[in-house]
C-alpha positions in Angstrom: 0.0 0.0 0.0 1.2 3.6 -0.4 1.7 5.1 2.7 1.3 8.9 3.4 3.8 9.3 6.8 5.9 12.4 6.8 8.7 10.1 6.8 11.8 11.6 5.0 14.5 9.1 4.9 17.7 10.6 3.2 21.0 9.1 1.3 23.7 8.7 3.8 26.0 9.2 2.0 26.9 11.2 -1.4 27.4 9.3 -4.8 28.7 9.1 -8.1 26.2 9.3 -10.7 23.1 9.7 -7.7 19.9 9.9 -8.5 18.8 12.3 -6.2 18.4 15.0 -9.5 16.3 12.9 -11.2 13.6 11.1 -8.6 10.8 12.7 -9.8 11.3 11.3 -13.3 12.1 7.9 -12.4 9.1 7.8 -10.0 7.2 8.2 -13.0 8.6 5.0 -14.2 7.1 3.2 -10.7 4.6 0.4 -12.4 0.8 0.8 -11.7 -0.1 -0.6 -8.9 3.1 -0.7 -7.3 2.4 -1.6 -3.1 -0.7 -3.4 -4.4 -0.3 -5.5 -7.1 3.6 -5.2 -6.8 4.6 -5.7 -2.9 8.1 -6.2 -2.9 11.0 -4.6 -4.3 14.5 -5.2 -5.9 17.8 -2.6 -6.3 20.8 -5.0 -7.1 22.9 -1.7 -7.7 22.1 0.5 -4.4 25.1 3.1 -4.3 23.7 5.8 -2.2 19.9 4.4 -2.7 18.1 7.6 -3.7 15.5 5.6 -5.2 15.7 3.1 -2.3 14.4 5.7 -0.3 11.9 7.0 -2.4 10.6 3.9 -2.3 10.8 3.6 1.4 9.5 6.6 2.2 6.1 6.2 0.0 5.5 2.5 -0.3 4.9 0.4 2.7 6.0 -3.0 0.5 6.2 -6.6 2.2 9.7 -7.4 1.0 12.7 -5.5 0.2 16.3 -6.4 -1.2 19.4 -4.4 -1.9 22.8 -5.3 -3.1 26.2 -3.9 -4.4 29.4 -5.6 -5.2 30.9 -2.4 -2.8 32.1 -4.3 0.2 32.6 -1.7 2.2 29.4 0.1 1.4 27.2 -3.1 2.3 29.2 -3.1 5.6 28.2 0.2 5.8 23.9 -0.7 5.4 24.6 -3.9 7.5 26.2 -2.2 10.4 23.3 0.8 10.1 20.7 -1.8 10.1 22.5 -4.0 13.2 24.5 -1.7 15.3 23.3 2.0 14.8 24.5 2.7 18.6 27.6 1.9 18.3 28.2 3.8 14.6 27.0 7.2 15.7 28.8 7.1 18.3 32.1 6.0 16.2 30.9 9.0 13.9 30.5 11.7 16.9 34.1 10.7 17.9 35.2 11.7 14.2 33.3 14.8 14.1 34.6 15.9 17.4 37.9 15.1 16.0 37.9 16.6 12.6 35.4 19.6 12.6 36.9 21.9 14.5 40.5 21.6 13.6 42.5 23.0 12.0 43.2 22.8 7.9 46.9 21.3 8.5 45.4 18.5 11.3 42.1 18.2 9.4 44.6 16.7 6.4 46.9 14.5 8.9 43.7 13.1 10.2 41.8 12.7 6.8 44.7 10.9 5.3 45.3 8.7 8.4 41.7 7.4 8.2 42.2 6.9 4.2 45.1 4.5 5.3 43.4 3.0 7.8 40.1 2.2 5.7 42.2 1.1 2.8 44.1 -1.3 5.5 40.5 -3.1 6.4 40.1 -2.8 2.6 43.0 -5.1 1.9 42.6 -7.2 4.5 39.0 -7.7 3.8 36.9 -6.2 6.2 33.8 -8.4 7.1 30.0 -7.3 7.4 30.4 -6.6 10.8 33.3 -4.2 10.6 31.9 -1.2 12.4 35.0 0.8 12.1 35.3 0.2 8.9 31.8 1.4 8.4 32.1 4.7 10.0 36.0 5.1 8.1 33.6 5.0 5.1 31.1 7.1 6.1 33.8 10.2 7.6 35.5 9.5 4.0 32.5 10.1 2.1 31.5 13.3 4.1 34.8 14.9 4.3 36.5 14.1 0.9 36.6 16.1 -2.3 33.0 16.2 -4.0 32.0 13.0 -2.3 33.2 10.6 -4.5 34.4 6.9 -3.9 36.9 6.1 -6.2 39.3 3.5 -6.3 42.8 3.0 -8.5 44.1 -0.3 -9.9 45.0 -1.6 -6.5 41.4 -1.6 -5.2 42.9 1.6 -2.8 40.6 4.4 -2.1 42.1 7.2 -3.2 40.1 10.2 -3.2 41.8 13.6 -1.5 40.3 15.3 1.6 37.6 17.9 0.3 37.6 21.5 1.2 33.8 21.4 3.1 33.8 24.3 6.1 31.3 22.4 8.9 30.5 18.9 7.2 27.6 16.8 9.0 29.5 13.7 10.0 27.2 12.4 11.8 23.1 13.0 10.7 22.2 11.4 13.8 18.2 11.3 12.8 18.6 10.1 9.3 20.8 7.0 10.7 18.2 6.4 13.4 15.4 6.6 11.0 17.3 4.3 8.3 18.3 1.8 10.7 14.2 1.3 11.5 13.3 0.8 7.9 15.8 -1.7 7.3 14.7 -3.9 9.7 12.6 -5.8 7.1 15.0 -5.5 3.9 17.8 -8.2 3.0 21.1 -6.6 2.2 23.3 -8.8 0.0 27.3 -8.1 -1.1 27.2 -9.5 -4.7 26.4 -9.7 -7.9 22.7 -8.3 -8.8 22.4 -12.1 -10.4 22.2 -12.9 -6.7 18.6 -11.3 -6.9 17.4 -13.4 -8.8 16.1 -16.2 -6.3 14.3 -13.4 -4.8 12.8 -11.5 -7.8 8.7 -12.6 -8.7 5.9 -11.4 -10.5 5.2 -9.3 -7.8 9.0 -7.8 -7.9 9.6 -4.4 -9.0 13.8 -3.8 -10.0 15.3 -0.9 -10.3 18.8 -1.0 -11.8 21.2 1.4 -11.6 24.6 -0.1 -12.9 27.9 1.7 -13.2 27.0 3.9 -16.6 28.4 3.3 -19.9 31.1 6.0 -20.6 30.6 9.0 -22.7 33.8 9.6 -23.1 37.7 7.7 -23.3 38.1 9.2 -19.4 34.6 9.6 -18.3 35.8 6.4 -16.2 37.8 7.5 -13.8 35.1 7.8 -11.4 35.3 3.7 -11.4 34.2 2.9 -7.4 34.8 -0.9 -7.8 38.2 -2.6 -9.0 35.9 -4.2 -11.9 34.8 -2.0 -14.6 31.5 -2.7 -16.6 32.2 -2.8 -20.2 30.0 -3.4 -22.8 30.0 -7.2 -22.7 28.7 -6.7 -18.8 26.1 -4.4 -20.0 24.8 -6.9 -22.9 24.6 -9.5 -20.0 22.8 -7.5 -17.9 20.1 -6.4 -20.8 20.1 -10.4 -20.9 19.6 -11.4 -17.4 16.8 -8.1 -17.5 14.9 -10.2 -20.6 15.3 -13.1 -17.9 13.5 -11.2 -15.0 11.0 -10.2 -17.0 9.8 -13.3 -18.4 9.0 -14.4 -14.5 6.8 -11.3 -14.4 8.6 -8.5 -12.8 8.6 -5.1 -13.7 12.1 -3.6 -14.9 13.2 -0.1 -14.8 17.4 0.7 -15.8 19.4 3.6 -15.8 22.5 4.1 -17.9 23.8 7.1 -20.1 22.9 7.9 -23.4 26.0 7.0 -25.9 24.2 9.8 -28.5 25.5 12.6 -26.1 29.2 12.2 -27.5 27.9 10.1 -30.7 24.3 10.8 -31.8 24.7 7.8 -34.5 25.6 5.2 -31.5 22.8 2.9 -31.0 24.1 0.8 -28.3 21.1 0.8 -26.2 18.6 1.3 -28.5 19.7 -1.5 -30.2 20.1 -3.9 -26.9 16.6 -2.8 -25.3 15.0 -2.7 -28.5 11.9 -4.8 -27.4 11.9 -2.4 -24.3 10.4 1.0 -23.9 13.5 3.8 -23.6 13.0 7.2 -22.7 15.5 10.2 -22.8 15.7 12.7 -19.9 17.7 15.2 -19.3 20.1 15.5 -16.4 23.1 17.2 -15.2 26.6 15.6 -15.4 29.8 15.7 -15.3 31.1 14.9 -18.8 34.5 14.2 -18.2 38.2 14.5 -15.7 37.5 18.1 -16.3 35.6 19.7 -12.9 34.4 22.5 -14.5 32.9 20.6 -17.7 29.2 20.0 -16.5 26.1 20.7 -18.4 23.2 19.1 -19.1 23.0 15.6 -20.6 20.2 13.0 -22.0 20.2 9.7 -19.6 18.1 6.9 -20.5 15.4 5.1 -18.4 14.3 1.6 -20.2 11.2 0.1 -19.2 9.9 -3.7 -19.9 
């Protein structure tokens, strides 16, 4: 059922390629009938979860499932969801630490907790790593332009951002998060994974990491696997899979005819799918200063 609380559940963190910008669109891509006829819902590719949260803030839905190859970010929903307590309090300690400091100790201590989170990366930090949980959310709030970015190596390696008085730790939001997903299942893995719990009363939102417009439009890559085309044709694949069992499919990716208006990559791999063109703003490239306003494609079964 549709629910009509004043509940206002937020992104806790910041996001490459969020979706925040363009909610109102996607919402009208939200099947007929969804939290009646449709009563559960699916987002194998959660990043920050904007549309997560839309969806948890206006659909009272029976089941829910997330999922992201991210390690560190799943740690990051799990320990919200199990131990909230114990995070904000890790969070308050870092905000105490960091926000009123100086700009020479704000950088010692910004790039000792990039060493330390990339230490718990190597070594594999587990679901339950609440350290490394809050090392990923202080990262996120306090580096440059909130990205998560990693090089070759899997190492984070974003620099320490410039923000005045960032909100390390949004005390309310966590709280309120941590209540809602009670009742979802958070998975680290592939979105294939989903696939055991996807129906016909399934709505799926996908949101993978975009195709690029251009040669260097990668290098916001946040996982140390890339999705190239062959990973996009498998998805549109395992999308015509879902979609025979009933469920209704909404994806998100670029539009290839903002650099090349004669390539047909997507038009031609959804072709039996509806596609529509709306506009957002981007980044376009490595370049700061080049954004502007860009088509992005949302393709309906």
């Amino acid at each position: 059922m549709t629910k009509n609380s004043k509940t206002a559940l937020k992104p806790f963190v910041k996001w490459a390629g969020g979706k925040g910008q363009l909610i109102s669109k996607i919402r009208d891509t939200y099947p007929k009938g969804l939290g009646e006829r449709y009563t559960r819902y699916a987002e194998p590719f959660v990043g920050g979860g904007a549309v997560f949260f839309d969806i948890l803030n206006n659909f009272d839905l029976d089941a829910l499932y997330i999922s992201d190859i991210n390690k560190e970010l799943i740690c990051t929903y799990q320990s919200i969801k199990s131990s909230v307590n114990e995070l904000i309090c890790m969070l308050y300690d870092f905000q105490k630490d960091y926000v009123p400091a100086n700009e020479e100790a704000r950088k010692q201590y910004y790039y000792a907790k990039r060493v330390q989170f990339n230490e718990k990366k190597t070594n594999g930090a587990n679901a339950s790593d609440l350290e490394c949980a809050a090392l990923f959310v202080f990262l996120n709030k306090t580096c440059f332009n909130g990205l998560y970015r990693v090089n070759r190596k899997g190492e984070y390696n974003v620099p320490m951002g410039s923000y005045k008085n960032p909100l390390i730790c949004d005390e309310k939001n966590l709280r309120e998060i941590s209540a809602k997903l009670q009742k979802v299942e958070i998975v680290c893995g592939d979105y294939r994974d989903s696939e055991s719990f996807v129906d016909d009363k399934t709505f799926v939102y996908f949101d993978p990491p975009y195709r690029p417009l251009t040669e260097t439009a990668s290098f916001t890559a946040y996982t140390e696997n890339l999705f190239g085309d062959n990973a996009q044709m498998e998805l549109a694949e395992y999308v015509e899979k879902i979609g025979r069992v009933g469920a209704k499919v909404v994806v998100s990716n670029s539009d290839p005819k903002n650099s090349d208006v004669g390539d047909d990559f997507f038009d031609r791999l959804y072709s039996r799918l509806s596609i529509r063109r709306v506009e957002a703003t981007r980044m376009i490239n490595c370049n700061g200063e080049a954004r502007g306003r860009v088509s992005e494609l949302l393709i309906l079964n």
